[in-house]
C-alpha positions as semicolon CSV with decimal commas, in nm:
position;residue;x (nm);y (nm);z (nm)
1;X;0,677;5,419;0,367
2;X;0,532;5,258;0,058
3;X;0,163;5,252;0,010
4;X;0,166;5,014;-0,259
5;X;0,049;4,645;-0,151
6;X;0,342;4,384;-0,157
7;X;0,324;4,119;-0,374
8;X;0,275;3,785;-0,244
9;X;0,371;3,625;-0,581
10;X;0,706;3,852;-0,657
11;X;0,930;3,495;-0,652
12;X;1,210;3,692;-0,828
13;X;1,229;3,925;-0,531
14;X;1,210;3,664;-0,338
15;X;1,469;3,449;-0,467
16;X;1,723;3,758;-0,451
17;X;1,675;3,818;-0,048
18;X;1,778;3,488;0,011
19;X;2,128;3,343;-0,007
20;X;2,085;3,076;-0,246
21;X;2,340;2,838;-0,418
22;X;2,382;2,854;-0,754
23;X;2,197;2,482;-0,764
24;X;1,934;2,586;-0,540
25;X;1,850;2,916;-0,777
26;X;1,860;2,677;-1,064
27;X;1,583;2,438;-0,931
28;X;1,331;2,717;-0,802
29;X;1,423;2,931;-1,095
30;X;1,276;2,637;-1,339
31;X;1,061;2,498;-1,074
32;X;0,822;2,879;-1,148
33;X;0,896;2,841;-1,519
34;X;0,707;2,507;-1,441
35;X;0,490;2,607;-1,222
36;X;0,341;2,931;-1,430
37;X;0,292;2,729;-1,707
38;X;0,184;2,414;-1,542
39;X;0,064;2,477;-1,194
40;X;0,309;2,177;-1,112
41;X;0,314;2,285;-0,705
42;X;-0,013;2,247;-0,688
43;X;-0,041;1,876;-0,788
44;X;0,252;1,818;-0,607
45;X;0,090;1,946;-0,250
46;X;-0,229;1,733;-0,393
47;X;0,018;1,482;-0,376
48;X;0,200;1,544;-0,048
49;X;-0,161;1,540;0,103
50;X;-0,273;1,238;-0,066
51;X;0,081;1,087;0,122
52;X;0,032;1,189;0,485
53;X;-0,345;1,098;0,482
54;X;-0,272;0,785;0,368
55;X;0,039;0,779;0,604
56;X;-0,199;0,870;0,911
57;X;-0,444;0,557;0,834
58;X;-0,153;0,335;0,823
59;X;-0,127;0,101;1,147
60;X;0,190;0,136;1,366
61;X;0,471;-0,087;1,212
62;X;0,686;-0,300;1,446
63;X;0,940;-0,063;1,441
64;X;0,737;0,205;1,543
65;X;0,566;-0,008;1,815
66;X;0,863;-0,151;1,978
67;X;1,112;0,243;1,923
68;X;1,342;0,015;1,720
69;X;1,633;0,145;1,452
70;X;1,394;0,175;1,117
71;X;1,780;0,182;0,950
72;X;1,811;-0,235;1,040
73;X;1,484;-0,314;0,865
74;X;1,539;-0,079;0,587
75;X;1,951;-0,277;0,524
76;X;1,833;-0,656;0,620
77;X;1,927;-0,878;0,294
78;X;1,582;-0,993;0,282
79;X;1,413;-0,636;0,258
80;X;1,624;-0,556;-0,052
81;X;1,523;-0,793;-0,308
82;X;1,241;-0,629;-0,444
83;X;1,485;-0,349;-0,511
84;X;1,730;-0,615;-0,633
85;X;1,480;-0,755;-0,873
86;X;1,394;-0,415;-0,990
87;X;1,772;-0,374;-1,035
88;X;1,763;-0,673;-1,237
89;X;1,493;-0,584;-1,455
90;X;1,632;-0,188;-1,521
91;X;1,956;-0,401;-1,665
92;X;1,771;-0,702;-1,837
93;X;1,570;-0,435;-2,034
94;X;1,919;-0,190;-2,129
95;X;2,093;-0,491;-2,239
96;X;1,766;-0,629;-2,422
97;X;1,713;-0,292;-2,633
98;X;2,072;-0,273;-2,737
99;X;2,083;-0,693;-2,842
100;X;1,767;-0,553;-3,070
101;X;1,994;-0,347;-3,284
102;X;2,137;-0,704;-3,396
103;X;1,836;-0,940;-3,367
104;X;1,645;-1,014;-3,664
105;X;1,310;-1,190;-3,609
106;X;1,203;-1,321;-3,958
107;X;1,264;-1,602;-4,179
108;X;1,564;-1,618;-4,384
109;X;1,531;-1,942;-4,603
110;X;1,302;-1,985;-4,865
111;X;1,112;-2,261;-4,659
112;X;0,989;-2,004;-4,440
113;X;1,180;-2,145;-4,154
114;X;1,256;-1,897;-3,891
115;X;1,679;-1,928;-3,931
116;X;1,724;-1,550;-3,913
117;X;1,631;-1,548;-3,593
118;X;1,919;-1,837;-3,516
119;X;2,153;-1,651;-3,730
120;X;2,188;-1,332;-3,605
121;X;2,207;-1,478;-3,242
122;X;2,510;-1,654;-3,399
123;X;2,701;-1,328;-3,532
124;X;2,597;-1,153;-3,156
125;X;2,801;-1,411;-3,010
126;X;3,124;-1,504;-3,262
127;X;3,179;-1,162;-3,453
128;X;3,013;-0,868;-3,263
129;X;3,220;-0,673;-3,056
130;X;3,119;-0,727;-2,683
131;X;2,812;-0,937;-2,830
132;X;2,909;-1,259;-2,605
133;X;2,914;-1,042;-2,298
134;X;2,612;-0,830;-2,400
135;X;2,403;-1,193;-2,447
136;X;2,552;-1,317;-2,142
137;X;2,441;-0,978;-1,925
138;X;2,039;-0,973;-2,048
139;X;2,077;-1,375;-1,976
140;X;2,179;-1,345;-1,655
141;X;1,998;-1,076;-1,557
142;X;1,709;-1,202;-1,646
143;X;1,788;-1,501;-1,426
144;X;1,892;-1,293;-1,112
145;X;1,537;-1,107;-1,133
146;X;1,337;-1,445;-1,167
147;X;1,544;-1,551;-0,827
148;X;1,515;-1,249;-0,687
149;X;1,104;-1,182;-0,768
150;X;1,055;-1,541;-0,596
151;X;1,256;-1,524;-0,273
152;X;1,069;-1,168;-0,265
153;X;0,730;-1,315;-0,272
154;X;0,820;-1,582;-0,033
155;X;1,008;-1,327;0,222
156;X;0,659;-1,112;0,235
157;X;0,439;-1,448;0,240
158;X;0,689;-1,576;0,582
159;X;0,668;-1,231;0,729
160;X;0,286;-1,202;0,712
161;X;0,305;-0,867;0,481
162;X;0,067;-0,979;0,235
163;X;-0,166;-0,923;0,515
164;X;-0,426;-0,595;0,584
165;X;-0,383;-0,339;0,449
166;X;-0,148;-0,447;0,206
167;X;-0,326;-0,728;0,021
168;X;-0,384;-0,516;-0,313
169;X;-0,023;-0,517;-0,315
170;X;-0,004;-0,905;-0,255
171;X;-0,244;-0,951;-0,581
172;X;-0,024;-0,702;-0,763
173;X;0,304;-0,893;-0,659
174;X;0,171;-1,239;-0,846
175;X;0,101;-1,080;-1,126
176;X;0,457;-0,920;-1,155
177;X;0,596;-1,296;-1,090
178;X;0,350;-1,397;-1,321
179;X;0,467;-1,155;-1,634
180;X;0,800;-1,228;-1,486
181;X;0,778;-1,598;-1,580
182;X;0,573;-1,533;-1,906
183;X;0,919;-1,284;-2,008
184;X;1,131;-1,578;-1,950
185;X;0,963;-1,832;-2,201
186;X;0,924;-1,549;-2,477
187;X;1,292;-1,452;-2,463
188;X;1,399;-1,827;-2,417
189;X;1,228;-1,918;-2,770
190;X;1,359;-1,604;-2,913
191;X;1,737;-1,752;-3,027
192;X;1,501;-2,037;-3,194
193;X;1,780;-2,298;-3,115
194;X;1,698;-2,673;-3,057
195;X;1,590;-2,551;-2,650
196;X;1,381;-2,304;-2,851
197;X;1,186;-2,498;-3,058
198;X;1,170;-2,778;-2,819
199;X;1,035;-2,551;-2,580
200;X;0,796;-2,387;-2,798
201;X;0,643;-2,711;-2,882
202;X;0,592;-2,795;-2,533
203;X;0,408;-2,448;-2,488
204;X;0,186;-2,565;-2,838
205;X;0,084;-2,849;-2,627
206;X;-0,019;-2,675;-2,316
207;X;-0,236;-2,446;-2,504
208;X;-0,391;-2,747;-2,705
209;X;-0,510;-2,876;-2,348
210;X;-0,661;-2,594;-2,183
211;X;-1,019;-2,678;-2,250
212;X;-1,257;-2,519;-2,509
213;X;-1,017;-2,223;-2,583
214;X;-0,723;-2,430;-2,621
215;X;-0,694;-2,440;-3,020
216;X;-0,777;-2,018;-3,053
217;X;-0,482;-1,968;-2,765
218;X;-0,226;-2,157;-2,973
219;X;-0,316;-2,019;-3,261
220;X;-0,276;-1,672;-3,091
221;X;0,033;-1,722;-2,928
222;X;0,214;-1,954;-3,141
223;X;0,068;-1,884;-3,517
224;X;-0,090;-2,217;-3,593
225;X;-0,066;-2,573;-3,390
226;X;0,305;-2,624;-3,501
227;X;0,600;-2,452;-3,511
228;X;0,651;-2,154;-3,798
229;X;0,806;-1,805;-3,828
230;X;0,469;-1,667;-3,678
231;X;0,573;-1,840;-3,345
232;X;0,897;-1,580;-3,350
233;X;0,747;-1,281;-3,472
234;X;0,514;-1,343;-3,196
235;X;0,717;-1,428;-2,926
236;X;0,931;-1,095;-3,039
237;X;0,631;-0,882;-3,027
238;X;0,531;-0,950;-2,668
239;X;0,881;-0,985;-2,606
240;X;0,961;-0,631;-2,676
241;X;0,641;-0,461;-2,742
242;X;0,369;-0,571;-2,487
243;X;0,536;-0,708;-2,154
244;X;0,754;-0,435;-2,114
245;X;0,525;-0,150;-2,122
246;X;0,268;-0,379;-1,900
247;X;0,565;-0,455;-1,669
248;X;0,685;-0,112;-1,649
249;X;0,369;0,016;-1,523
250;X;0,275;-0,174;-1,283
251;X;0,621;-0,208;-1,129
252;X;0,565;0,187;-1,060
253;X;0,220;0,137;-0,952
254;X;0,348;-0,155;-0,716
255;X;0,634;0,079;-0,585
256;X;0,421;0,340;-0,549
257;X;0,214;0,175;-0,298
258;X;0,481;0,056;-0,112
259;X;0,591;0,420;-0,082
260;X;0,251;0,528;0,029
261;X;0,200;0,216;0,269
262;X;0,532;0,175;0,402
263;X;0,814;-0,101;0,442
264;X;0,598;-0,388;0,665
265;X;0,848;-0,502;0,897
266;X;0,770;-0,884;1,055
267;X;0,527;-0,896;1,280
């Protein structure tokens, strides 16, 4: 009989008196590279305790009132599309970084109009290979997840799940539909066609008549009270440098809660 004390933190000992797959020794075995380095376990029982806490404060869904099958809530059509529109979004945004390759932003005459812009959205769709279909994808896309984001909000508005305790969630949901809406119009001026610029100067106009900060928000957004190369490089920018980064995060934050909280069945 050994007298020397066992140690409770000999994981390599550990590992070899169990039967372990070779996938199973390949998780733990980077899991403790992780963890020594990291103390990763640690937040991740934080974690795990921050979930069932939460969990336990949670009132009884109407599944869990009524004993019925959680699996028929879970596949219904209508409890999908906010995983639809996420979907939607993960494609929109693939499509949209590989049609940047191609796009070109800036002004190509020597007028300073923005034709560059038009131009390049004219080889994507005659001479690049797959361009049509690689337009065609981010447009559509971006369509489904604008259909899908609205049915979404109105399915939890009919089935009362914008109610206690989920109204953070409710606020968090209009401002998704709200970015959703403000990606649209950046990427619809973006191919600065004559629906482009028409639409841009419709936007000029809307800033112009929001009261007392109407001229500094056109100027901000669109570069100036008319139309001009500054309205595209600006539209590009939030296009592809702001909104997605904003959208991104709180599309996890918004999922997260809805992990945390719960699928709210009707009531």
């Amino acid at each position: 009989m050994s007298l020397e004390r066992k140690d409770e933190h000999d994981h390599d000992g550990w590992m070899e008196s169990r039967d372990l797959t070779a996938i199973e020794e390949i998780y733990l075995t980077v899991l403790l590279w992780l963890d020594r380095r990291l103390r990763i376990v640690d937040y991740l029982e934080i974690l795990e305790n921050m979930y069932y806490k939460v969990n336990f404060q949670m009132p009884k869904s109407h599944t869990e009132q009524y004993n019925l099958d959680n699996k028929f809530w879970y596949w219904y059509p209508l409890y999908a599309l906010g995983s639809f529109s996420t979907i939607a979004y993960v494609v929109a945004a693939i499509s949209g970084a590989l049609l940047g390759f191609y796009y070109a932003p800036g002004a190509g005459a020597s007028n300073g109009t923005p034709d560059l812009a038009y131009n390049s959205i004219t080889f994507i769709m005659t001479e690049l290979n797959f361009g049509f279909f690689l337009r065609s994808l981010h447009r559509w896309s971006a369509q489904v997840m604008v259909a899908a984001v609205f049915l979404h909000m109105l399915r939890v508005y009919f089935t009362g799940a914008y109610k206690e305790p989920r109204e953070l969630n409710w606020i968090i949901g209009i401002v998704l539909i709200s970015l959703t809406m403000v990606f649209g119009y950046t990427g619809y001026l973006l191919p600065w066609d004559q629906l482009a610029f028409w639409a841009g100067q419709i936007g000029v106009e809307m800033s112009l008549s929001i009261p007392l900060i109407g001229e500094w928000v056109a100027q901000l957004l669109f570069g100036g009270f008319t139309l001009s190369q500054s309205t595209v490089q600006r539209m590009y920018i939030l296009h592809v440098f702001v909104l997605p980064f904003v959208t991104t995060g709180i599309i996890a934050v918004h999922i997260g809660i809805v992990w945390m909280q719960g699928i709210a069945e009707p009531h």
